[in-house]
KOLVO-56240 format. One record per residue (C-alpha): residue number from 1; x, y, z. Coordinates in nm, 3 decimals. Layout:
<rs>
{r NUM, {X, Y, Z}}
...
</rs>
This chain:
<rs>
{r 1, {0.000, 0.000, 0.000}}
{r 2, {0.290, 0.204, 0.123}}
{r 3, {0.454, 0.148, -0.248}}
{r 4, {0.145, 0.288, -0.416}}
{r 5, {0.164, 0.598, -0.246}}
{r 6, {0.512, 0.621, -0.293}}
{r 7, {0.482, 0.590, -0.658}}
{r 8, {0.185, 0.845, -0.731}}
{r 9, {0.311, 1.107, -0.486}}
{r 10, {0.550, 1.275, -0.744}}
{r 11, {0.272, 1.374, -0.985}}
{r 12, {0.120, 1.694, -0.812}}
{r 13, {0.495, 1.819, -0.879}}
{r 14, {0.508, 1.906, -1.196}}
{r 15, {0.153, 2.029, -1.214}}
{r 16, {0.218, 2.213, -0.925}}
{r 17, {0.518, 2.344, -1.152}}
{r 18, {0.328, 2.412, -1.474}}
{r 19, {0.005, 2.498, -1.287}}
{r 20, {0.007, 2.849, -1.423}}
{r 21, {0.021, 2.714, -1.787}}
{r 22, {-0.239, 2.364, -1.723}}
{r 23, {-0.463, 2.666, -1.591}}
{r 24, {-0.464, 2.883, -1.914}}
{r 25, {-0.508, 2.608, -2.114}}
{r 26, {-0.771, 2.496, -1.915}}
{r 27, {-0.954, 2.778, -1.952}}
{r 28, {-0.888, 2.843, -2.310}}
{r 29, {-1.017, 2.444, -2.355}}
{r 30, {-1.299, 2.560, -2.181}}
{r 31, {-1.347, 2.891, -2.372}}
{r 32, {-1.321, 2.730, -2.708}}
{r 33, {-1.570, 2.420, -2.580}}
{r 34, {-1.802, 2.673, -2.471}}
{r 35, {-1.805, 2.886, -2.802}}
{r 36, {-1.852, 2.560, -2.981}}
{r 37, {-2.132, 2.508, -2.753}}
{r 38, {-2.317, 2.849, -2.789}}
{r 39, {-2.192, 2.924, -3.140}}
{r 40, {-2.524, 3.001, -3.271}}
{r 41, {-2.546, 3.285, -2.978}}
{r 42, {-2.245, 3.428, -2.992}}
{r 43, {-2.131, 3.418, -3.343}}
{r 44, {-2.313, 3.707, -3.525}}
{r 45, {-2.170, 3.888, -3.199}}
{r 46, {-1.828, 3.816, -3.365}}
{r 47, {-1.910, 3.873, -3.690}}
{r 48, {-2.010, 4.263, -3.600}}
{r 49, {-1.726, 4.299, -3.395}}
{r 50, {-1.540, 4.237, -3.685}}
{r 51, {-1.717, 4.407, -3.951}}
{r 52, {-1.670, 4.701, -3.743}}
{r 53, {-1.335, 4.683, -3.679}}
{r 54, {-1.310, 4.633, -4.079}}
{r 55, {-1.485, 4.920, -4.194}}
{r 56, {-1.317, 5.164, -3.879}}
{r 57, {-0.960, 5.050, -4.019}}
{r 58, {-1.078, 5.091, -4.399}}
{r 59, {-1.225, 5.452, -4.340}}
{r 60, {-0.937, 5.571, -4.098}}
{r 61, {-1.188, 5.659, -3.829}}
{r 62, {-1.499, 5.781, -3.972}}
{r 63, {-1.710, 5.496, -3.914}}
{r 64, {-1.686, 5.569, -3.513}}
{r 65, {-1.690, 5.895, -3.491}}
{r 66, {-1.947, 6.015, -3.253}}
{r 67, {-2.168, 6.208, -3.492}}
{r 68, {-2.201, 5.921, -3.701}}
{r 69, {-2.229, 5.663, -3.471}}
{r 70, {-2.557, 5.898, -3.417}}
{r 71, {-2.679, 5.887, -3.723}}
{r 72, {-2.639, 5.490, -3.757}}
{r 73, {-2.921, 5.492, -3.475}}
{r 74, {-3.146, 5.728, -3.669}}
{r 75, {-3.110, 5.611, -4.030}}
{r 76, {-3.179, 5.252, -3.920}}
{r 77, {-3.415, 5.288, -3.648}}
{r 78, {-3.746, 5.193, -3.819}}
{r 79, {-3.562, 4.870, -3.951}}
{r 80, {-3.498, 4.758, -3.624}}
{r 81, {-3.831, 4.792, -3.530}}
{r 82, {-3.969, 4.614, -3.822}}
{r 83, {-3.693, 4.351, -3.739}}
{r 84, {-3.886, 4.314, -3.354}}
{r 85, {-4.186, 4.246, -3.512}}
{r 86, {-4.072, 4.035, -3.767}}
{r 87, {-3.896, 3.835, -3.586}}
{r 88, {-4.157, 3.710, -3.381}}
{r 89, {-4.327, 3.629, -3.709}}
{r 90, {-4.065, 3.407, -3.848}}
{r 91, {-4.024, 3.217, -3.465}}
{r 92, {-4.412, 3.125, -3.501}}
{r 93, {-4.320, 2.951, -3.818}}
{r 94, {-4.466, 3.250, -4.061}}
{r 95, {-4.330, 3.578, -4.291}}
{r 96, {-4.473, 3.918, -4.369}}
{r 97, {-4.422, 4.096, -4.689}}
{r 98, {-4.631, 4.367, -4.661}}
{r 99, {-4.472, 4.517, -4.373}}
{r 100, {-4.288, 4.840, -4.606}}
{r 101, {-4.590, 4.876, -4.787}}
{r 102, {-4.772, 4.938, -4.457}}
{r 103, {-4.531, 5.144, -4.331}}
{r 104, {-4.546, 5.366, -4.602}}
{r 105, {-4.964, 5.343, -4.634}}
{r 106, {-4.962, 5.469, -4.222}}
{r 107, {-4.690, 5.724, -4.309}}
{r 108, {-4.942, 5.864, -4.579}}
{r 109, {-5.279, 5.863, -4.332}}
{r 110, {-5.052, 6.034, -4.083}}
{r 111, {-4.958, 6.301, -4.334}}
{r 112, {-5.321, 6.318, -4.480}}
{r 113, {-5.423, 6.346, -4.116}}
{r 114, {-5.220, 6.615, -3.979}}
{r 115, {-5.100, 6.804, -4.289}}
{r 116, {-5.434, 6.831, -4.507}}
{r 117, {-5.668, 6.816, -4.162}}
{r 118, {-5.434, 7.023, -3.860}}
{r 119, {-5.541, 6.675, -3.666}}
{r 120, {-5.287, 6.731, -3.358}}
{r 121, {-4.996, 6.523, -3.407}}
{r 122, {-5.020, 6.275, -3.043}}
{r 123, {-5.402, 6.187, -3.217}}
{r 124, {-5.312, 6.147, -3.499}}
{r 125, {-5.015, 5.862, -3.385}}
{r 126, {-5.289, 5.720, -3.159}}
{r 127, {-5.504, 5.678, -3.466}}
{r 128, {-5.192, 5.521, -3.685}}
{r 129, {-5.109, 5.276, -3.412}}
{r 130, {-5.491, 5.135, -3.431}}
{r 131, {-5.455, 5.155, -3.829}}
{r 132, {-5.174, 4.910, -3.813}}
{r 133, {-5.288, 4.722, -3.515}}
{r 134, {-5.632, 4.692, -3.783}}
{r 135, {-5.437, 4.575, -4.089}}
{r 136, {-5.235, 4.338, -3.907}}
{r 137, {-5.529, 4.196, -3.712}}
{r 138, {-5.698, 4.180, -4.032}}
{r 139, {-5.435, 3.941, -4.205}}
{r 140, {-5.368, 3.741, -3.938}}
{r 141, {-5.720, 3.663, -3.907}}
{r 142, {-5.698, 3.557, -4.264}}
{r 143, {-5.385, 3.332, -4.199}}
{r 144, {-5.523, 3.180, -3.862}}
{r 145, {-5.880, 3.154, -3.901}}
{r 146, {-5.881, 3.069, -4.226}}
{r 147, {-5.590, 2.883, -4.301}}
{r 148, {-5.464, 3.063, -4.570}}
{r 149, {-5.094, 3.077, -4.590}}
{r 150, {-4.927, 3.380, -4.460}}
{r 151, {-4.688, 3.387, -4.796}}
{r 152, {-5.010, 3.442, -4.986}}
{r 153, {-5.198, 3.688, -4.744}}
{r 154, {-4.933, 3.947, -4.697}}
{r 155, {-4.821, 3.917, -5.064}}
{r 156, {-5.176, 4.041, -5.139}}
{r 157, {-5.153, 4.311, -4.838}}
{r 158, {-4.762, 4.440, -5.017}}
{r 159, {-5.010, 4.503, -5.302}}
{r 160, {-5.303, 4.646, -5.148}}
{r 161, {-5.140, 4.884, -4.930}}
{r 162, {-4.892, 4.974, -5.182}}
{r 163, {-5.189, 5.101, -5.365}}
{r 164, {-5.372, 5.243, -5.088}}
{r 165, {-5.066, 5.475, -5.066}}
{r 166, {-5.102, 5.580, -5.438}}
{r 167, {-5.438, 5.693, -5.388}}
{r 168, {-5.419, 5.862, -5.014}}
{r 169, {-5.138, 6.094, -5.139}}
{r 170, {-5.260, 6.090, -5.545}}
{r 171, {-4.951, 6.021, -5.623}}
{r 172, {-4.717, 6.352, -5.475}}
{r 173, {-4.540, 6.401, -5.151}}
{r 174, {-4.716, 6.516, -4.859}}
{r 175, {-4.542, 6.737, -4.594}}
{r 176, {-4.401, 6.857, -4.374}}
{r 177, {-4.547, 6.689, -4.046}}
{r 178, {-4.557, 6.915, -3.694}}
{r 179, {-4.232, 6.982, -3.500}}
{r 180, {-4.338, 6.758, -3.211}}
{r 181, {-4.333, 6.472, -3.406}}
{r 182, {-3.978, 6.577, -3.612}}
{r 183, {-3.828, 6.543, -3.261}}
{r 184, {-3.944, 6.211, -3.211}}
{r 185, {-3.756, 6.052, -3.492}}
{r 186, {-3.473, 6.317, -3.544}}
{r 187, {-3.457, 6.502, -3.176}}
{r 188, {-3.277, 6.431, -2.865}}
{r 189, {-3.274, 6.367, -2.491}}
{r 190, {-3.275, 6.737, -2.335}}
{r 191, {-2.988, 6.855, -2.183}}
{r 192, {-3.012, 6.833, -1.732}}
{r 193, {-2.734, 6.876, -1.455}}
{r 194, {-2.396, 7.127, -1.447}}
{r 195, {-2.163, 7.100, -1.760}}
{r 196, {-1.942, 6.807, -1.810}}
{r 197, {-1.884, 6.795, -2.161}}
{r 198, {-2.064, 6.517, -2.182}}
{r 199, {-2.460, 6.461, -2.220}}
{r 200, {-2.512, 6.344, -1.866}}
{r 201, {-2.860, 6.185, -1.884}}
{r 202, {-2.718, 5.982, -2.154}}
{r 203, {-2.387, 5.919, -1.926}}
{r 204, {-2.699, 5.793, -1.659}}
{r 205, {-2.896, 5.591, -1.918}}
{r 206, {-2.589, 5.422, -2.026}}
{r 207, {-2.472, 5.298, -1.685}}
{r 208, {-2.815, 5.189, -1.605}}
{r 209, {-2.853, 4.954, -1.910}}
{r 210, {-2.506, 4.796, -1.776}}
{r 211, {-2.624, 4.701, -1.461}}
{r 212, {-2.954, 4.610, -1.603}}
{r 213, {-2.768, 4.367, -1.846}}
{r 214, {-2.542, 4.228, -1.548}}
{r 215, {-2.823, 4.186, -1.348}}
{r 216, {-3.063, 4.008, -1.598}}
{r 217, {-2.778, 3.792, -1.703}}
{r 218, {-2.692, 3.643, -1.374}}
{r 219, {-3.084, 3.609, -1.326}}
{r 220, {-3.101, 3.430, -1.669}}
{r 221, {-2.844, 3.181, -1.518}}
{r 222, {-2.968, 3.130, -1.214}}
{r 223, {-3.289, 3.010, -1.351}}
{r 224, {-3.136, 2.808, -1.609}}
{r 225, {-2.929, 2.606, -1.364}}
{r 226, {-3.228, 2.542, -1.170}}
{r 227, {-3.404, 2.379, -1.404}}
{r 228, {-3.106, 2.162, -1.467}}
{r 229, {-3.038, 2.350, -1.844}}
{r 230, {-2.664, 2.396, -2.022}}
{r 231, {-2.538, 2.699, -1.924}}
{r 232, {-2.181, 2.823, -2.072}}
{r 233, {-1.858, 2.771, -1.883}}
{r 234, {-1.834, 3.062, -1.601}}
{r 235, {-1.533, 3.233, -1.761}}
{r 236, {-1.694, 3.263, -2.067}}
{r 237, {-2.005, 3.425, -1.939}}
{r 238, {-1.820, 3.647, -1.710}}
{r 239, {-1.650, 3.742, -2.065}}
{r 240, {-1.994, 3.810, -2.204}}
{r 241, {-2.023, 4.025, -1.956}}
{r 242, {-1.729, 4.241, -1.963}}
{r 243, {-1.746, 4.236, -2.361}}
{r 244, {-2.151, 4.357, -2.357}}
{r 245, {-2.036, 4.602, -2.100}}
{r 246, {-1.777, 4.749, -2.279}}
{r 247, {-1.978, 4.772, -2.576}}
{r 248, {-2.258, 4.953, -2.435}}
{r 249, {-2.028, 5.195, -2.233}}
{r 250, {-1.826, 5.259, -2.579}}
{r 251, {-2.172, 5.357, -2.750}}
{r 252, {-2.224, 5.564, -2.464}}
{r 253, {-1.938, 5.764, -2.448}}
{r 254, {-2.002, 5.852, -2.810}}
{r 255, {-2.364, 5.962, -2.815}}
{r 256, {-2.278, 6.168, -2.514}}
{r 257, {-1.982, 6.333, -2.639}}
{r 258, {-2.239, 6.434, -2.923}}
{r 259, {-2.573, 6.566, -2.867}}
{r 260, {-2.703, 6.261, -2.638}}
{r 261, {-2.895, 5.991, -2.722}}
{r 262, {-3.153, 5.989, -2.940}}
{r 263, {-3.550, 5.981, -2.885}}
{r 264, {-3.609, 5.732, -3.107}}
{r 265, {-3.282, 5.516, -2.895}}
{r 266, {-3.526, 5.520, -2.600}}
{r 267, {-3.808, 5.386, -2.807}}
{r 268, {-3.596, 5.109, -2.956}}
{r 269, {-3.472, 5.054, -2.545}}
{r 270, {-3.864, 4.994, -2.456}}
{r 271, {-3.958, 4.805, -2.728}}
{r 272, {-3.628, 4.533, -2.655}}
{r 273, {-3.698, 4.519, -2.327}}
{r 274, {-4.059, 4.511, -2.310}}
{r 275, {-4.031, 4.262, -2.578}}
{r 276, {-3.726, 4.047, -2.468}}
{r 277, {-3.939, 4.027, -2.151}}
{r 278, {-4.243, 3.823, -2.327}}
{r 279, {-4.058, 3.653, -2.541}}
{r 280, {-3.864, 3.533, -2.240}}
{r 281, {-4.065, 3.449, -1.973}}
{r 282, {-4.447, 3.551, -2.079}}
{r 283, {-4.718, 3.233, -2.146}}
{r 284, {-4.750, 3.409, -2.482}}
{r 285, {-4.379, 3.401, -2.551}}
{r 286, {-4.380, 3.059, -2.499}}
{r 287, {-4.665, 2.989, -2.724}}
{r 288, {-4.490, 3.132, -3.000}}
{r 289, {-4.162, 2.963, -2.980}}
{r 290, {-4.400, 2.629, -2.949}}
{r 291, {-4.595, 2.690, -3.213}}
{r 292, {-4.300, 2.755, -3.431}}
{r 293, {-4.093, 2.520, -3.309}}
{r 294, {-4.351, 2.203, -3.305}}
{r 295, {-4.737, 2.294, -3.432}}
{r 296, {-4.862, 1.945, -3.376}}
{r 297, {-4.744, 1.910, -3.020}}
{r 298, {-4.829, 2.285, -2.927}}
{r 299, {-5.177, 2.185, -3.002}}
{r 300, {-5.160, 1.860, -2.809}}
{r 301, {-5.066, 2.076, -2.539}}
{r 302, {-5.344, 2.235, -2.532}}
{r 303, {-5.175, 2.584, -2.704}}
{r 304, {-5.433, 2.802, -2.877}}
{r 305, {-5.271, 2.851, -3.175}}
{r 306, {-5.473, 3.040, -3.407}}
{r 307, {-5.522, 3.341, -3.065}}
{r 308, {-5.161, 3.285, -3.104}}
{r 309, {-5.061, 3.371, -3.457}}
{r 310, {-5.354, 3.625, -3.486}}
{r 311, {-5.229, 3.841, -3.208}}
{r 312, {-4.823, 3.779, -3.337}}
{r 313, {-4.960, 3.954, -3.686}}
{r 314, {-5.188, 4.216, -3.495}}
{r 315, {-4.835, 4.298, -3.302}}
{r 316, {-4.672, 4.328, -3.672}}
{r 317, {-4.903, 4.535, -3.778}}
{r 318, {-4.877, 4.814, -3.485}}
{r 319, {-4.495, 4.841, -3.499}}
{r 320, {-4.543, 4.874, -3.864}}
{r 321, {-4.715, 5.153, -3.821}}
{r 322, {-4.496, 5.275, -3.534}}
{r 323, {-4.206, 5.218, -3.808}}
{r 324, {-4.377, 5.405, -4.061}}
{r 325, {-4.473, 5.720, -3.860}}
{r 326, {-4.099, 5.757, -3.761}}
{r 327, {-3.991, 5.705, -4.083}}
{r 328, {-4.202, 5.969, -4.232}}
{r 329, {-4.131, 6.225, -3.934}}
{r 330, {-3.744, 6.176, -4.044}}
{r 331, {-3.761, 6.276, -4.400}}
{r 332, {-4.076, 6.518, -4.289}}
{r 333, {-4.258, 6.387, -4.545}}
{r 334, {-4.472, 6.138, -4.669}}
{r 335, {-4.398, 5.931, -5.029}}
{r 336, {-4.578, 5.722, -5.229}}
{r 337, {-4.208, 5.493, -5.299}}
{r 338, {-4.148, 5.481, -4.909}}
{r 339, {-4.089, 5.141, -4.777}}
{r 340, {-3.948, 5.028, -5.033}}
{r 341, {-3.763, 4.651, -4.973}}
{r 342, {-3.846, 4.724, -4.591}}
{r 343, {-3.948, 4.383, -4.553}}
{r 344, {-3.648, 4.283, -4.717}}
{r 345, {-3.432, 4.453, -4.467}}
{r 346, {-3.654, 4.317, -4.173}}
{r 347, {-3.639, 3.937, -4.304}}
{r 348, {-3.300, 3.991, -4.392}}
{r 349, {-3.222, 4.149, -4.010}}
{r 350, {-3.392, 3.865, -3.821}}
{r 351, {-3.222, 3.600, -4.030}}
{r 352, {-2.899, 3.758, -3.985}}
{r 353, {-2.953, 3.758, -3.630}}
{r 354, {-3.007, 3.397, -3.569}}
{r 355, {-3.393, 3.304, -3.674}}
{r 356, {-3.440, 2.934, -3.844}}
{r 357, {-3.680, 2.962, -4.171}}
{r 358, {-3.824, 2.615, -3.996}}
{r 359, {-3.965, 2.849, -3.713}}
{r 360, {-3.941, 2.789, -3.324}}
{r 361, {-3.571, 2.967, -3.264}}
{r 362, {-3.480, 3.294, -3.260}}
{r 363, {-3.435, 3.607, -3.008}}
{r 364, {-3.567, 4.005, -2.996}}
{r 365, {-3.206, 4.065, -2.941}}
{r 366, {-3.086, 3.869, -3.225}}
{r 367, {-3.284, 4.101, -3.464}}
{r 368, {-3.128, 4.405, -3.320}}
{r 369, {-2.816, 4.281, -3.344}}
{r 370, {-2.850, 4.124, -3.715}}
{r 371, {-3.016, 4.463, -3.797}}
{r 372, {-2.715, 4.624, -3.639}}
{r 373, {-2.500, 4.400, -3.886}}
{r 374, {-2.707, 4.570, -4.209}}
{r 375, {-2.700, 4.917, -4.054}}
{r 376, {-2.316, 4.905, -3.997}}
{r 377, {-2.274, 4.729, -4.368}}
{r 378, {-2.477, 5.043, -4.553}}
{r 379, {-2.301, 5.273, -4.359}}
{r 380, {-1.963, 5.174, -4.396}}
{r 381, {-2.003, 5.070, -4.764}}
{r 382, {-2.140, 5.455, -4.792}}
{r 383, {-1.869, 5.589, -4.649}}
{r 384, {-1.604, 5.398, -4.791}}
{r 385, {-1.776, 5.485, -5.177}}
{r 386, {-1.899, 5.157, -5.288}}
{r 387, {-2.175, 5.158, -5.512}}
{r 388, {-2.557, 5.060, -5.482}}
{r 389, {-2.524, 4.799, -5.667}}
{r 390, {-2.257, 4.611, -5.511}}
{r 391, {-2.415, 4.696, -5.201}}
{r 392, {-2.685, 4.487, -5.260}}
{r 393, {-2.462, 4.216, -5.371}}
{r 394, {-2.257, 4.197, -5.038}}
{r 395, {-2.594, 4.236, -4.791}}
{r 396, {-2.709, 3.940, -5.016}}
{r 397, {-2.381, 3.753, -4.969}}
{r 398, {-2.371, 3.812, -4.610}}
{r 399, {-2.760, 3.668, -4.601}}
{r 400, {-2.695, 3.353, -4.821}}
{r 401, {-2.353, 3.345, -4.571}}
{r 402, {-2.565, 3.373, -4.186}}
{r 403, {-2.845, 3.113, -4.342}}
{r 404, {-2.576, 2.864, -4.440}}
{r 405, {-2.398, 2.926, -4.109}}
{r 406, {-2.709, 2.823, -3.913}}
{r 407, {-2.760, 2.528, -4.130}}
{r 408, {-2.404, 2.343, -4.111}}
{r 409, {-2.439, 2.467, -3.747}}
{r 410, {-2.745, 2.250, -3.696}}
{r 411, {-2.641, 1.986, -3.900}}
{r 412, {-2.354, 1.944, -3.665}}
{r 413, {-2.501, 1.990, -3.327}}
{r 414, {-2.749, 1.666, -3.477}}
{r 415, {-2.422, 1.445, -3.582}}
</rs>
């Protein structure tokens, strides 16, 4: 017995030599297991990090300077909403092509509304929200009720509100829409507090949304681990961590060194959280992913499917018409050729951001960030002088590119 010990008792040595090295392997093993793990999560994260870094190299700067950073969240602001909406679509296992043409048909009833009539401009929203809310409702009702596919049914809505459009406007611009609502989509957070160079409600709002992120993310594992679920390595989320702090103090610092954040920011804020919060832990959030992910089981589970997908395309519908009214408040004017390929950018977005065309996976943050992905593309691509037309070639690469990612991703998580 006495030999045994004798024998083994030299081996904590040399790790006890080389422990320094064993432990950084260790945790790289366990970094690189865990990204291989939670690829699907963390990979379009990469892929932005890099396409900005790309673009800020390639335009010595530009692309993160604070006034543009600034603009980024204005010019693509009603995409990401569209993207929210849409991709709650796509997880119940549908798609919505009518989406720009409804933006644009609210954008003209708002202009008709408070241009041609002097309706005040907080009614007049009010009355666009229910418009949108109405058209969505009404397709959905089509799609669940009736059973007729939602390809088909929003197809024939792209048309019909494309043409409602035509005729609400006769076929000229309308404009320009009241002040209030020009500061929605194009103002700022007011300045408050002594002068420190920097916006200091935005300096506030920004260290609030990190310790809101910390916060949920430790609740998110908490809960995961007791229910008994995979959760990544600790290291690595600790990394997440620092990385989606870092990010969100680096935005920031920009906006404030600017003019602050913008209105529309704090809409987009709401709408994630409020949003991330259903999807997460609501009944109805659940629903979806079920009904998206399995139909025939959702239904043996006694999931009400058709409520389900009617009220996912009434939700679509309102932050159409949310998208549409800031949309038209940013170019203070309504067009008969706005929206244009909206849907394409939304579809596009949630894709981008991790959704599976089978339905049943997907996240609100994923669309924000695969929107953010677009938004950073047509902005560096702008300001680096590349063409339309090879524009639309690379955003279509980068599509075909995420898609085929998520399939060889799947196919070898099954093998």
């Amino acid at each position: 017995m006495s030999t045994n010990v004798t024998a083994k008792s030299p081996a904590p040595a040399p790790a006890g030599k080389g422990g320094s090295s064993g432990g950084g392997d260790g945790l790289l093993q366990l970094m690189v297991e865990g990204m291989r793990r939670n690829m699907r999560q963390y990979g379009m994260l990469i892929a932005l990090g890099l396409i900005v870094v790309l673009f800020a190299v390639w335009t010595d700067g530009d692309l993160l300077l604070p006034r543009n950073v600034s603009n980024l969240v204005l010019q693509n602001s009603y995409i990401l909403i569209l993207a929210i909406g849409m991709m709650l679509v796509i997880i119940a296992g549908h798609i919505d092509l009518s989406v720009g043409s409804l933006t644009a048909f609210v954008g003209a009833v708002a202009a008709v509304l408070m241009v041609k009539h002097d309706l005040d401009w907080p009614i007049a929203v009010v009355l666009c929200l229910l418009l949108g809310a109405a058209a969505g409702a009404a397709q959905g009702f089509f799609i669940a009720y009736l059973g007729i596919p939602s390809f088909i049914v929003t197809l024939a809505g792209m048309l019909t509100f494309r043409g409602l459009t035509e005729i609400f406007l006769e076929g000229q611009t309308l404009g320009p829409f009241p002040e209030g609502l020009q500061k929605v989509s194009n103002g700022f957070l007011p300045e408050v507090g002594p002068d420190t160079n920097y916006h200091n409600l935005t300096l506030l709002l920004g260290f609030a949304v990190i310790a809101f992120i910390v916060l949920q993310e430790f609740r998110d594992r908490r809960r995961q681990q007791e229910f008994a679920l995979d959760v990544p390595p600790f290291k690595l989320f600790l990394l997440k961590i620092v990385a989606l702090a870092a990010a969100v103090l680096t935005v920031t610092m920009m906006l404030a060194s600017y003019k602050g954040a913008p209105v529309v920011l704090i809409i987009l804020g709401v709408l994630v959280v409020g949003f991330g919060y259903v999807m997460r832990n609501a009944v109805i959030g659940r629903h979806i992913y079920a009904i998206g992910g399995n139909l025939p089981a959702a239904k043996l589970s006694g999931v009400r499917d058709k409520k389900v997908t009617f009220l996912v395309f009434l939700n679509m519908g309102m932050l159409a018409a949310l998208a549409g009214l800031v949309f038209a408040a940013r170019f203070n004017a309504a067009s008969p050729k706005a929206g244009v390929n909206f849907e394409l950018e939304a579809i596009a977005a949630s894709f981008i951001g991790g959704a599976s065309m089978s339905g049943g996976v997907g996240t609100v943050l994923g669309a924000i960030i695969g929107g953010v992905v677009l938004g950073v593309l047509n902005n560096g691509m702008n300001l680096v002088g590349v063409g339309s037309d090879w524009q639309q070639v690379i955003k279509g690469l980068v599509l075909l590119a995420a898609v085929g990612f998520d399939v060889w991703n799947k196919r070898k998580v099954g093998s």
